[in-house]
N, C-alpha and C positions, 0 to 999 in steps of 0.2 A: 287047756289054757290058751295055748294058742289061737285056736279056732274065736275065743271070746275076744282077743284084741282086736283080733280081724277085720268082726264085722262092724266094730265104731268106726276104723278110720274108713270103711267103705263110705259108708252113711255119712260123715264128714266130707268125702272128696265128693260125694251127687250135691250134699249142699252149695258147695264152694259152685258150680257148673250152673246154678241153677240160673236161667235167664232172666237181665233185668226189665224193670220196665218200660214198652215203646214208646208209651206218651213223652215221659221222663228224657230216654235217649234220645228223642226227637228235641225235646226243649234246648237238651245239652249240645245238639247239635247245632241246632240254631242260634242259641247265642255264639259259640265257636262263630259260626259264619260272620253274625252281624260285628262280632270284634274285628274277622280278618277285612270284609269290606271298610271297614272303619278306617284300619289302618292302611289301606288300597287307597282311599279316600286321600289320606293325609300326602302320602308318598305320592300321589299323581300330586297334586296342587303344587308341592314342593319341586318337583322335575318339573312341570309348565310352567312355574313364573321364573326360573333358570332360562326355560326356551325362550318365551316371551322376550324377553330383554336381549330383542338384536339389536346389531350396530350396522348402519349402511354406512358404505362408500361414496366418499363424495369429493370431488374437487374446489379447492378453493383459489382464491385469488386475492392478494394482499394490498390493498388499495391505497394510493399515492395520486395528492393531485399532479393534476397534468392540465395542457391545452385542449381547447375544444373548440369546434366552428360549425356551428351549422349553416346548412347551404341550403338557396332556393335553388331548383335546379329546373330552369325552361328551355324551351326547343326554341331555335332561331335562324334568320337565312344570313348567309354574306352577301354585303353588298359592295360596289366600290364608290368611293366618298366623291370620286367624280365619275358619272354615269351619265352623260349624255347624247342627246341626238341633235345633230346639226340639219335645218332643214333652208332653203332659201327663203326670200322673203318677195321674193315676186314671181310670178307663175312664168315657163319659160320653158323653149325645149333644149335638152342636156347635147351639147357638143362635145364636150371634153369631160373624161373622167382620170383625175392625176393618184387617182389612189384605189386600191384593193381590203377586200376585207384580210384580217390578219397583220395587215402593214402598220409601223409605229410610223406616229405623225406627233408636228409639232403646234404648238399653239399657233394659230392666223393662217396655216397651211391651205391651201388652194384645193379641195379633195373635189369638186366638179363644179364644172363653167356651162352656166345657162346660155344660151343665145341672144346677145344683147346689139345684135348688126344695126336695127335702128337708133337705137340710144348712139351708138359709135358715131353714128352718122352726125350726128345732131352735137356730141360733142366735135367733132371735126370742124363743124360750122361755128360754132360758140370760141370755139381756139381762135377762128382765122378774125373775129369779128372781136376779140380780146386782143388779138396781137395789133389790131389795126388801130383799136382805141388806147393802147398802150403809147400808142407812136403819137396818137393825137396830141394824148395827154402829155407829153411829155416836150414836143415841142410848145405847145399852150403854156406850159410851165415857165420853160424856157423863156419865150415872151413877154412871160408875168414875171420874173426873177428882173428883167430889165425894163420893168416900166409899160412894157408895150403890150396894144391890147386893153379889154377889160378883166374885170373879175369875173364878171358874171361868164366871159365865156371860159376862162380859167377853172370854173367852179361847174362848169356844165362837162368838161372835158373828164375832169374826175370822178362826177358821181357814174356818167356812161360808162366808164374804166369801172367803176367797183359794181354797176348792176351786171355789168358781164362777167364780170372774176366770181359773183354769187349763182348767176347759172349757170355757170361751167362746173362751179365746185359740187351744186345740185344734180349735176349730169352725171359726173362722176359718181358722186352716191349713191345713186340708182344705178349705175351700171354696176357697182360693187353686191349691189342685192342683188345681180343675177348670179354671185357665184355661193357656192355652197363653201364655209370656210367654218375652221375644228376651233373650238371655241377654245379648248382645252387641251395639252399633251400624252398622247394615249395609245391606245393599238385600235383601230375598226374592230367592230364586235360584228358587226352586223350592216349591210349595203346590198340593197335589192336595186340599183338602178342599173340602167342600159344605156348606150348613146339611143338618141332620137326619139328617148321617150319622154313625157311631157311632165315635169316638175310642178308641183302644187304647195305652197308656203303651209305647216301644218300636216301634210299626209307623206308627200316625200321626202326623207330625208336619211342622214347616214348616222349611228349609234357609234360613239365613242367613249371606250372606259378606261379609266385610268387602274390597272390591275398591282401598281405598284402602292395603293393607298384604299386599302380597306377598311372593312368593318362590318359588324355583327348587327342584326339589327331583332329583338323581339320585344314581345308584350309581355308585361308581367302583372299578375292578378293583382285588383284591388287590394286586395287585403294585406299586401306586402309593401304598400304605401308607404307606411313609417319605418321601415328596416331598410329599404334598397332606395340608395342614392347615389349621387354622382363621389364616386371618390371610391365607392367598397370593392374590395380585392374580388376579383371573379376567374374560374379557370375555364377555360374554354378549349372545347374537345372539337373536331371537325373528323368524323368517322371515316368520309370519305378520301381525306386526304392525310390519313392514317397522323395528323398531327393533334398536337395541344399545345397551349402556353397558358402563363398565367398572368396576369394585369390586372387595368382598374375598367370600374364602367365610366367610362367619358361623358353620359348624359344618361339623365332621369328625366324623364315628364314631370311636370308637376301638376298639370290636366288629367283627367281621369275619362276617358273613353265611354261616353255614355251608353252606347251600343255592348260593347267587348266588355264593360267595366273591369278595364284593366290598362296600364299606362307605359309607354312607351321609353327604350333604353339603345344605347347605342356602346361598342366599346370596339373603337379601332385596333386595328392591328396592323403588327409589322408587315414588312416585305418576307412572303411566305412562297419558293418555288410552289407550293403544291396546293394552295389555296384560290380559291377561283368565284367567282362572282357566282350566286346563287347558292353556292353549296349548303348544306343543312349544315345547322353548327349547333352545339347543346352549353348554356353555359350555365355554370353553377357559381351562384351569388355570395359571397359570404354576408349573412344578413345578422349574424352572431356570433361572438368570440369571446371569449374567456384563458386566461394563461393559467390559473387555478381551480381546476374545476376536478370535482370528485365524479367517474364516468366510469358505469357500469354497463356491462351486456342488457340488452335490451332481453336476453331469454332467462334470468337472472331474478327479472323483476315479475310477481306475481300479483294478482287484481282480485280485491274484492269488493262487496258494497261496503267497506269501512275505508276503502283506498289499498293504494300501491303497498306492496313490503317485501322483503324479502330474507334471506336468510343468513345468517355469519354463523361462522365457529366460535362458539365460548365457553374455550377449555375442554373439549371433545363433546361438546353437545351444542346442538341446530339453537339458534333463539331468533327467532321470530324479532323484526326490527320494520316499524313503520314509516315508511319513506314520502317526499315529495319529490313526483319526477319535473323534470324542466323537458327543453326540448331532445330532440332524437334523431340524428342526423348516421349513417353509416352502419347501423347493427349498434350503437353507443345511443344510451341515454345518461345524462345530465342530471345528477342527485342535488337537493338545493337544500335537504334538511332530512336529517336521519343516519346521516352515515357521516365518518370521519377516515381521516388519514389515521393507517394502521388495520384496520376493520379486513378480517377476513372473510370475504364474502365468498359465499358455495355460489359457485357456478354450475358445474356439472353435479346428477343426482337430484336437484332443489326438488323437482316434482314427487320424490320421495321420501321426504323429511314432514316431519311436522313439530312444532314446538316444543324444545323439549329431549328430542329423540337423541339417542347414542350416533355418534359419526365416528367413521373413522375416516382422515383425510389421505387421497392417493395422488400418485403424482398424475 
């Protein structure tokens, strides 16, 4: 009896063992697969648009109008407002020299004496030939006060007296063109003459400048015609003599240089120890001013072919805002439409935003 139970459950346990089929487990395995890539599939997409969604760092700046000026800014020389050279006016050799370069002199000052022995001579004779008709005339007068005498010789005695008193005064005025005199009050700039050397009206003469009454002198382009005039606030730098000040220009051209096309400007200046005739001077124009003007960094503003814009925070995200720039003076440009007081504008980062994007604002 035993032996008969035996052998079913044998035969039952080879059934159970028996292997199934490979097509089958193949199928069964492959869909397995294609559900787990399925869901590989779904689980990536959902961790990437998590990644996806970064936030960059960005600086902003909270915008408040303020002043703005822009400036022409041109290169120019100093000059002094009185620059002159005293030459004679009659040709003559130099006997006396009453002055040195360097030395301050005054207006009418005698600074060298021509050789004028013949003229002296000549008025010496015109003196003694005036003093003698002086005496004529005077008793002729005399004469003529009491009757005595005629007129005619009364009246010959006077005009002789006045033709002598007019070349005497002629002599003198010729001998005064033999001296070299400072037309103006100044210090010698410059005196190349010698005694004994021979004086020429026009080639020799002595350069006096008056260094207490300067002034700036440059050309400024065409095109700045209608903004630079006589009145506009301009600062003026001089490199060399480590100064600046600020004032007005004192004169505009209103001619336009047909050569240069560009027109001339002048703007005095004070008494400056360290300011000197010639020096290079650079002056900056204010050709534009505004006391409310909304002014952003110029690296701020970004260009395309639809125009200028740039970027603000709104509400932790970049928005894109289309701008009209004005002018640009300093690292600052001038907004004329697109932006308001309050507007947080990115400064730093901008180049990494685009429309839209998450920001997050650092100090």
């Amino acid at each position: 009896m035993k032996k008969l139970l035996y052998i079913p459950l044998l035969v039952l346990a080879a059934c159970s063992n028996k292997p199934k089929d490979k097509a089958a487990e193949l199928a069964d395995l492959k869909k397995q697969q294609a559900d787990i890539n399925s869901k590989i599939t779904a689980l990536e997409a959902q961790v990437g648009s998590k990644q996806d969604e970064k936030v960059t760092e960005v600086s902003v700046v909270t915008l408040q109008p303020g002043s703005f000026t822009n400036y022409v800014q041109i290169q120019g020389k100093v000059d002094a407002q009185d620059n002159v050279t005293a030459y004679p006016q009659v040709p003559g050799t130099i006997i006396a020299l009453n002055a040195k370069v360097g030395q301050r002199v005054g207006r009418g000052q005698v600074l060298a004496q021509l050789d004028n022995s013949v003229i002296r001579q000549q008025i010496a004779q015109v003196e003694a030939q005036v003093a003698l008709n002086r005496t004529l005339y005077q008793r002729q007068k005399a004469l003529w006060d009491q009757k005595i005498g005629t007129e005619v010789q009364f009246l010959q005695a006077q005009a002789t007296l006045t033709a002598n008193e007019k070349a005497l005064s002629a002599l003198r005025q010729q001998a005064n063109q033999s001296r070299i005199i400072s037309p103006i009050s100044g210090t010698i700039d410059q005196m190349d003459l010698k005694l004994g050397q021979v004086a020429q009206p026009g080639t020799t003469g002595i350069r006096i400048v008056n260094d207490q009454n300067l002034k700036v002198k440059a050309d400024v382009p065409e095109s700045y015609s209608g903004s630079v005039n006589t009145g506009n606030n301009v600062k003026v730098l001089v490199p060399d003599a480590n100064d600046s000040l600020t004032t007005r220009v004192t004169f505009a051209a209103k001619a336009i240089d047909p050569v240069s096309r560009s027109f001339a400007v002048e703007v005095k200046l004070p008494s400056r120890p360290g300011i000197r005739p010639n020096m290079t001077a650079i002056l900056k124009i204010a050709d534009y001013a505004k006391s409310a003007a909304i002014v952003v960094p110029v690296k701020a503003i970004q260009r395309s072919e639809e125009g200028d814009y740039v970027f603000i925070n709104n509400a932790g995200t970049a928005k894109r805002v289309v701008v009209k720039s004005g002018k640009t003076y300093g690292g600052q440009t001038e907004i004329t439409s697109g932006l308001k007081a309050g507007d947080q504008l990115i400064t730093e980062g901008v180049t990494d935003v685009e429309d839209g994007d998450k920001i997050k604002v650092t100090q």
